[in-house]
Backbone bond lengths (Angstrom), bond angles and torsions (degrees), N, CA, C in turn:
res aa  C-N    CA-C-N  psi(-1)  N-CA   C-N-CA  omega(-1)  CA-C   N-CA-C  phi
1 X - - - 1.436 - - 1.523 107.47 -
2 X 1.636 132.97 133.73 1.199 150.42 -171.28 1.373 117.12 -151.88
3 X 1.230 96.17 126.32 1.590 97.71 -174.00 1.871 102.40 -159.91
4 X 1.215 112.71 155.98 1.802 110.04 -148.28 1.685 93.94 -140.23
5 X 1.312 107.80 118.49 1.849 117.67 -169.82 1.715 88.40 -118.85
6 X 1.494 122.22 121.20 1.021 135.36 151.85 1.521 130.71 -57.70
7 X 1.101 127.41 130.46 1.695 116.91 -173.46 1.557 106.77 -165.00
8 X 1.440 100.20 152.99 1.267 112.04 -168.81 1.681 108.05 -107.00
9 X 1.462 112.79 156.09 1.601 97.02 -176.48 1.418 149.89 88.76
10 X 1.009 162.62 -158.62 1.498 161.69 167.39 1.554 90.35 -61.91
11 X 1.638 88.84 148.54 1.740 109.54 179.52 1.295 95.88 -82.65
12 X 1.434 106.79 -61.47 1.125 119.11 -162.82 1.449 134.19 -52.60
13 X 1.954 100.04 -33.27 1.678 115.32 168.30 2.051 103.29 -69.26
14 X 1.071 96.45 -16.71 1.625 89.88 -173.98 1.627 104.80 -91.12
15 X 1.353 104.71 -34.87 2.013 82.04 -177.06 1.770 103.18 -85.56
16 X 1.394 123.84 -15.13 1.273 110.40 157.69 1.531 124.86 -44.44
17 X 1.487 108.74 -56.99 1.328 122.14 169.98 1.540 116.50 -35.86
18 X 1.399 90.47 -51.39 1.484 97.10 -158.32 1.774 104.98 -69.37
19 X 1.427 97.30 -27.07 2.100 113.19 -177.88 1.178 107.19 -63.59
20 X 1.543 116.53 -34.87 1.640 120.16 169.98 1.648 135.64 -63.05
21 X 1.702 86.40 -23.18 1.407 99.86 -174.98 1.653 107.84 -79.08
22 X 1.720 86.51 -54.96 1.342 90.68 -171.02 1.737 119.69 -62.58
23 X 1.607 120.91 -10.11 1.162 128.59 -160.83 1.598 91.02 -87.17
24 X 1.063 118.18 -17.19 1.695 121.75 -153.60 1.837 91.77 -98.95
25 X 1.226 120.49 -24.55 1.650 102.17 -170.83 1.880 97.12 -133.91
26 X 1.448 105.75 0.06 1.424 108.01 164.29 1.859 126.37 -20.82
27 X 1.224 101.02 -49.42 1.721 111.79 -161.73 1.896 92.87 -90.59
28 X 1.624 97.49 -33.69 2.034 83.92 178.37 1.556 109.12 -71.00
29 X 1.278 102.42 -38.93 1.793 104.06 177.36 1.918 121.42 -68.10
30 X 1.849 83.46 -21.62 2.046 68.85 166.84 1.734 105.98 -91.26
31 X 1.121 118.62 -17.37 1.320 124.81 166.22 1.661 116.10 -50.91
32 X 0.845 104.26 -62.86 1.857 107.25 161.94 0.597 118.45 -19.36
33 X 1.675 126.32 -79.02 1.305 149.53 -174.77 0.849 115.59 -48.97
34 X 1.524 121.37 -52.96 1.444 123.41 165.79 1.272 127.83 -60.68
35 X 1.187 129.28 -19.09 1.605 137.56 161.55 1.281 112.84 -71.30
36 X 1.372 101.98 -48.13 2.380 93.48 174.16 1.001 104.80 -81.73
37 X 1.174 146.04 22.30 1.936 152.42 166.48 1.582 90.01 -98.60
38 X 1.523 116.29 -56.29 1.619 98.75 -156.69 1.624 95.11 -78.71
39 X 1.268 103.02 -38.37 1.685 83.82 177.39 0.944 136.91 -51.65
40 X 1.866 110.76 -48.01 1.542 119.30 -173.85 2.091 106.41 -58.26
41 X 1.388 96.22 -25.27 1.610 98.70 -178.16 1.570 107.11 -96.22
42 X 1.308 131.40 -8.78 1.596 130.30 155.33 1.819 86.50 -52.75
43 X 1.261 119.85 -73.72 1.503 126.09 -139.10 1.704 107.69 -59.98
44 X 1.182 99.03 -36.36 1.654 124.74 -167.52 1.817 91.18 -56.70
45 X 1.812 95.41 -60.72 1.876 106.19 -163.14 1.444 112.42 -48.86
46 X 1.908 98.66 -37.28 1.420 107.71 165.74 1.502 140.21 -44.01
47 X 1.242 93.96 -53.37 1.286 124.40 157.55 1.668 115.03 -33.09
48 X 1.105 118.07 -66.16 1.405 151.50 -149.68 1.620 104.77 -85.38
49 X 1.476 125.07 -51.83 1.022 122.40 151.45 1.207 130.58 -135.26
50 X 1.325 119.68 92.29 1.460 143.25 -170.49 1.874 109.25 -59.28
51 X 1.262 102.08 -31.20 1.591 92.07 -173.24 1.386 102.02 -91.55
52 X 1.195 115.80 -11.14 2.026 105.91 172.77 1.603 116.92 -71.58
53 X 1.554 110.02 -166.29 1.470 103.53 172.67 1.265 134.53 -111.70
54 X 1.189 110.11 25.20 1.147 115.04 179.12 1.586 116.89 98.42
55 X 0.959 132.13 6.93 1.338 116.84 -152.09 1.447 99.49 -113.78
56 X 1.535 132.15 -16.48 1.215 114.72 178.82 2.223 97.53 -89.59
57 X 0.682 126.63 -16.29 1.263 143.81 -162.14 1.934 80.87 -75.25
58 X 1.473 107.85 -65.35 1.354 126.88 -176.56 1.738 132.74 -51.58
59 X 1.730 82.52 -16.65 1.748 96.91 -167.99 1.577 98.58 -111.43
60 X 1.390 117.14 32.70 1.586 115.06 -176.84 2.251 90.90 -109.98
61 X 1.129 94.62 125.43 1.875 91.34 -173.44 1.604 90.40 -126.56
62 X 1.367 90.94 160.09 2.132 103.10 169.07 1.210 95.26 -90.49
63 X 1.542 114.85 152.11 1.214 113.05 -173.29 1.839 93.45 -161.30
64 X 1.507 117.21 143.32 1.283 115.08 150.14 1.697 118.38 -48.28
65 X 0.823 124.52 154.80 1.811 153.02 159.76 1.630 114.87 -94.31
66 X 0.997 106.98 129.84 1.748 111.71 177.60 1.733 86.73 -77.72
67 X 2.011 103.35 115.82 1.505 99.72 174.27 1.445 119.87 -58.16
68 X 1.171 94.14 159.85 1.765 107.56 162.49 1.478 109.32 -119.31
69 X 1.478 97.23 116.51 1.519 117.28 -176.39 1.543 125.11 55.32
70 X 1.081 109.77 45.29 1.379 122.52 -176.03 1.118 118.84 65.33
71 X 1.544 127.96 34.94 1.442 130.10 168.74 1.928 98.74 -107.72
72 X 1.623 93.87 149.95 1.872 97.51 158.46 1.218 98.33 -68.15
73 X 1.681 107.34 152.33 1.486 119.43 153.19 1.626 101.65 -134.11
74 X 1.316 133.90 149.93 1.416 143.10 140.89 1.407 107.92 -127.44
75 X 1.451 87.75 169.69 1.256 107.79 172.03 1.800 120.52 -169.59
76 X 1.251 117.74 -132.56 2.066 117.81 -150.51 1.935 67.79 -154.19
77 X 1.150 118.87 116.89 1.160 107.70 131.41 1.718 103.22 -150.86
78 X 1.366 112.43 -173.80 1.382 129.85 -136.18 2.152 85.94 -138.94
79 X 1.401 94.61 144.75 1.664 108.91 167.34 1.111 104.74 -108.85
80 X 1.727 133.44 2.37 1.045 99.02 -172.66 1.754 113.78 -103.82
81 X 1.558 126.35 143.78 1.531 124.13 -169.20 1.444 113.10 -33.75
82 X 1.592 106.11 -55.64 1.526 104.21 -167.81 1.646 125.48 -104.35
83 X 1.292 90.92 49.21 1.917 107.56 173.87 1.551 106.04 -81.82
84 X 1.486 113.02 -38.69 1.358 118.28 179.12 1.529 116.76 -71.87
85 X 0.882 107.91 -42.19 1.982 123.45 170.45 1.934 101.28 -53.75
86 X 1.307 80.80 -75.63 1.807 88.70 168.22 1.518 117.45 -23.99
87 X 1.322 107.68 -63.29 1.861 117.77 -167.36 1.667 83.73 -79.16
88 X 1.319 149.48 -94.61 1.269 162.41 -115.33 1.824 117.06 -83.96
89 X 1.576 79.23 -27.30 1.820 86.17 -174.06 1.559 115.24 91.14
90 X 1.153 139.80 -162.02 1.445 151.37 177.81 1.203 121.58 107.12
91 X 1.502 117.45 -155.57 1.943 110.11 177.56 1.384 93.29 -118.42
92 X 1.316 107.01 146.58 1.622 117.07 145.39 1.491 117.39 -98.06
93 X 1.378 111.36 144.11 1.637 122.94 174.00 1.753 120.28 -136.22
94 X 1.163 120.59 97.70 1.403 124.85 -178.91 1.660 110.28 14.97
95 X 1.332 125.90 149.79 1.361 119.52 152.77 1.704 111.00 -117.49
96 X 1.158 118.64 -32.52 1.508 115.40 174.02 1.481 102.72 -108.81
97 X 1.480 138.78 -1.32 1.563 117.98 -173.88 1.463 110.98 -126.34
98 X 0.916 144.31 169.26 1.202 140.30 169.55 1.453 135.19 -60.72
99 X 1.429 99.04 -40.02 1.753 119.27 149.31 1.043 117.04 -133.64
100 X 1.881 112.44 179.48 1.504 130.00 171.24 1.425 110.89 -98.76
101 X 1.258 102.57 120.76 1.628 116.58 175.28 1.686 105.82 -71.97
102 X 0.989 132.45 113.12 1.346 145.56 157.43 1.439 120.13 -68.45
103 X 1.075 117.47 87.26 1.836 100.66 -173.08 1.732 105.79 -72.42
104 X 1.294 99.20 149.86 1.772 118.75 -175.03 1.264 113.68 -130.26
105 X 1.619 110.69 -50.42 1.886 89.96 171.40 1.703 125.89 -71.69
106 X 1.195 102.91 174.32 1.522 89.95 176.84 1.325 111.75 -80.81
107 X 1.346 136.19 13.90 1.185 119.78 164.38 1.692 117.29 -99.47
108 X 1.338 101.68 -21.50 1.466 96.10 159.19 1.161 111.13 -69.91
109 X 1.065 136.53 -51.69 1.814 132.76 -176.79 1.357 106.85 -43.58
110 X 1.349 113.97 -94.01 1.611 101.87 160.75 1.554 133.53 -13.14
111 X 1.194 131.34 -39.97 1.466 138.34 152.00 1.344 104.65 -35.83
112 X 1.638 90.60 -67.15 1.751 94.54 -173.64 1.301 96.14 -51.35
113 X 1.386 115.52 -94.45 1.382 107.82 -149.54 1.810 136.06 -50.86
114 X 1.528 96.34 10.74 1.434 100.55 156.08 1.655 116.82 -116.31
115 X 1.459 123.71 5.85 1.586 121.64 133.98 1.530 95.29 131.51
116 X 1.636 106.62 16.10 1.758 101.76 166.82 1.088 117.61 -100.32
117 X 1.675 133.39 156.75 1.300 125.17 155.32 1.816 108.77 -107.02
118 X 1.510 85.93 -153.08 1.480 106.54 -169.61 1.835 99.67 -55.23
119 X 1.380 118.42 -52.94 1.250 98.70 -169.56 1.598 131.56 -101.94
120 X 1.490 84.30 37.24 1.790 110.27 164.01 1.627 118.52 -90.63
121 X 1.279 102.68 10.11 1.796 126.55 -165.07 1.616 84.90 -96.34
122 X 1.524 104.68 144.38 1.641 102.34 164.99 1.356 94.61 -88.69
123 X 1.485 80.76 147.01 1.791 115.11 -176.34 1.794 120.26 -22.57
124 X 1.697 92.83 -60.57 1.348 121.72 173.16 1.849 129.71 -55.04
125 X 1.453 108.85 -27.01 0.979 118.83 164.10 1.376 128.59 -68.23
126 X 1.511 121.53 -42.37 1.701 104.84 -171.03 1.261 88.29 -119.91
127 X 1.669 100.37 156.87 1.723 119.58 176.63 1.847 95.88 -111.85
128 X 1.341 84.78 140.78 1.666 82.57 177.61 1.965 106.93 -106.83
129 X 1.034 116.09 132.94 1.545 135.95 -173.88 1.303 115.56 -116.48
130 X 1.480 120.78 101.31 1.309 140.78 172.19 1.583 103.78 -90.24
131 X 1.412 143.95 100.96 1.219 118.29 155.54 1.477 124.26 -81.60
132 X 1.207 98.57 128.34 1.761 115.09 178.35 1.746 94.95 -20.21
133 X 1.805 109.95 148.38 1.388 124.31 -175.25 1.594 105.27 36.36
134 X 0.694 171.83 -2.25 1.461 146.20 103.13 1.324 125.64 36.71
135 X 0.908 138.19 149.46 1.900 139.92 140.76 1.252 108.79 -114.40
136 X 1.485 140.76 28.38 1.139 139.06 -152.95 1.561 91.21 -175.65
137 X 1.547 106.01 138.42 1.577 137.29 160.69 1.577 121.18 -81.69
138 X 1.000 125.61 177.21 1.911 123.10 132.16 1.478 104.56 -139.47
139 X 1.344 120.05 148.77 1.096 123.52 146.59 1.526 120.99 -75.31
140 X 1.155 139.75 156.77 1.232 113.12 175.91 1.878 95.93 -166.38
141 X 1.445 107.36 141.90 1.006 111.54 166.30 1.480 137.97 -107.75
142 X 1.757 119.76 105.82 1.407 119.98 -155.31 1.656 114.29 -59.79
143 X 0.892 138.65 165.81 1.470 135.57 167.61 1.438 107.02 -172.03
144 X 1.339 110.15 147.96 1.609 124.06 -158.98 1.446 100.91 -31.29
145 X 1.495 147.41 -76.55 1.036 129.31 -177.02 1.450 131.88 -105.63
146 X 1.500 116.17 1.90 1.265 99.26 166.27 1.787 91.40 -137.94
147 X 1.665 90.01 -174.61 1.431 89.36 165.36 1.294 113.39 -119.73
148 X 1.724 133.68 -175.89 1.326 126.94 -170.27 1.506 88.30 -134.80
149 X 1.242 125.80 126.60 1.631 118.87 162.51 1.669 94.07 -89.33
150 X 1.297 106.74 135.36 1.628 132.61 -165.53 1.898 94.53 -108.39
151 X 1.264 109.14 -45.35 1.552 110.70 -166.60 1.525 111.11 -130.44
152 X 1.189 113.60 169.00 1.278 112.75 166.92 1.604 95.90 -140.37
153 X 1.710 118.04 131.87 1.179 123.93 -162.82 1.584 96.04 -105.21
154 X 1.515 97.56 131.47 2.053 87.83 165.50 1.290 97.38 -169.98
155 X 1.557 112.18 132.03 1.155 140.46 159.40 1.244 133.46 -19.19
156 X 1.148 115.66 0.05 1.428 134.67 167.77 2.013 119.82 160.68
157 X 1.272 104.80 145.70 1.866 93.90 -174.40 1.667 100.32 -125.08
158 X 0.938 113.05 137.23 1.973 127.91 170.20 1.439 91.95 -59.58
159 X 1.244 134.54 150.61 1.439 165.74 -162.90 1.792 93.42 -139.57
160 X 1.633 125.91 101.46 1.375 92.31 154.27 1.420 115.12 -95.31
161 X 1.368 104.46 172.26 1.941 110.37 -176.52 1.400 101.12 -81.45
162 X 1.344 100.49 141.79 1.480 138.38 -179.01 1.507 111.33 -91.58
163 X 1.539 119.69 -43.64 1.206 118.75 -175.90 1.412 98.84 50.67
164 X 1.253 114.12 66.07 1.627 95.20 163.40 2.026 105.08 -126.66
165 X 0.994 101.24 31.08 1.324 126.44 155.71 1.200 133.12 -80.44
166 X 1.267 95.65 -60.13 2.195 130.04 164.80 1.528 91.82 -47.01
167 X 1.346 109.43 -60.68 1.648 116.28 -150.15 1.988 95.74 -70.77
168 X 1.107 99.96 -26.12 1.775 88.29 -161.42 2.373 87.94 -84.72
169 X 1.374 80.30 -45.44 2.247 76.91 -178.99 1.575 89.07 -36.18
170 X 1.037 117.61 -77.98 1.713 119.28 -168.62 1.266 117.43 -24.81
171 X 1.378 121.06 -52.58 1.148 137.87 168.45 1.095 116.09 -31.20
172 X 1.693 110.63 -75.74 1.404 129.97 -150.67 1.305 101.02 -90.66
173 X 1.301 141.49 -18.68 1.621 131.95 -157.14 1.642 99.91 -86.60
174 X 1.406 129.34 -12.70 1.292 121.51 168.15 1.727 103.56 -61.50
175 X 1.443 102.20 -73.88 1.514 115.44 179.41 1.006 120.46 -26.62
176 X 1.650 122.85 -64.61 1.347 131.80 169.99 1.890 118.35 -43.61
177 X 1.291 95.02 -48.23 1.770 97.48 169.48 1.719 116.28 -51.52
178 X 1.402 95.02 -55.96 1.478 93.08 174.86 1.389 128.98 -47.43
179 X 1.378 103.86 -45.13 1.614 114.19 -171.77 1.433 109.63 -65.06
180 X 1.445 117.09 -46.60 1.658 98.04 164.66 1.458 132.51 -103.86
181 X 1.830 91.59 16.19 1.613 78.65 136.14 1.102 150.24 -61.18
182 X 1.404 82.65 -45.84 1.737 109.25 -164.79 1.857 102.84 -84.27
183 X 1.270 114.82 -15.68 1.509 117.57 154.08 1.657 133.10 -77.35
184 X 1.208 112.43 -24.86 1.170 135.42 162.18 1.330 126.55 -54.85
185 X 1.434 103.31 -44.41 1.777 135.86 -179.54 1.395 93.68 -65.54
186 X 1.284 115.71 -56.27 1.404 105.49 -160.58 1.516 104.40 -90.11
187 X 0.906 120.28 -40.59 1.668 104.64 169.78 1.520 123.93 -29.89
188 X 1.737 100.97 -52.79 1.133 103.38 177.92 1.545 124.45 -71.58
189 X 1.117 113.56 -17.08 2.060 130.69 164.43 1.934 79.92 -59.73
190 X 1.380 122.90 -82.60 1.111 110.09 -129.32 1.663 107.70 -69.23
191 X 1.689 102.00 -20.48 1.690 92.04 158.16 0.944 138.84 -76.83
192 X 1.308 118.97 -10.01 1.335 131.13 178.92 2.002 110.46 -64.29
193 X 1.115 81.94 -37.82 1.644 110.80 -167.75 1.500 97.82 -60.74
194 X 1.532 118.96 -64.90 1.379 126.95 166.86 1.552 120.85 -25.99
């Protein structure tokens, strides 16, 4: 990034100037940045998984950074556990159950995507089916003539990476350049002016 501010006079009275300016709107301009980061990575997550609801896409915010060494930092980050799994890939494996329920019909999906799982089902409704040597369960719900497998149970599932983290930096690092360029520029106009 290059960009050329004309000025008359002491160097030194001008990058003071210019330290004042920039000290005065510093935290709105890392704020910026941090808003076209969480966005460009809202849009990306979107992107990335279209049949969910939005909510990890939704849980990316701008936020100050506790500095390091007296610099601003912001940034886009997310509360929710599996944003990093999401972007990076890896396995998941139960922490309180024995397996992961996979929902498969569309009424488990729908469950999901309004924020229930498997054991938001009354009790009485699904039978769970391990066949002997297996790596895999079903949940399944019996009914007079057929049955519905609701889940598929397994001991752990591959996550592949999305990179839709990678994909939104790419995005945004033009934008972000610009913006303090083009903030930079004017600082130095408005010290100049001084």
């Amino acid at each position: 990034m290059t960009f050329s501010v004309k000025f008359d006079g002491s160097v030194e009275k001008w990058a003071e100037n210019v330290a004042e300016e920039m000290t005065e709107e510093s935290v709105k301009l890392m704020m910026q940045a941090a808003e076209l980061a969480a966005g460009e990575i809202r849009l990306e997550a979107f992107d990335a998984f279209p049949e969910g609801r939005g909510g990890l896409g939704r849980s990316f915010k701008a936020t100050m950074l506790q500095s390091e060494r007296g610099s601003l930092r912001s940034g886009a980050l997310s509360d929710l556990v599996y944003a990093r799994i999401q972007d990076k890939g890896g396995t998941i494996t139960p922490r309180r159950r024995k397996a992961l329920a996979v929902p498969v019909s569309p009424v488990a999906k729908k469950m999901r995507n309004h924020g229930y799982s498997a054991g938001d089902w009354p009790r009485d409704k699904l039978a769970m089916v391990w066949p002997k040597g297996k790596r895999y369960g079903l949940l399944v719900e019996a009914r007079r003539r057929k049955t519905i497998v609701h889940y598929v149970l397994k001991k752990s599932v591959k996550l592949p990476a999305t990179h839709y983290i990678d994909k939104a930096r790419e995005q945004v690092e033009p934008k972000i350049s610009e913006l303090f360029e083009d903030r930079l520029v004017a600082a130095g106009k408005r010290a100049k002016a001084k």
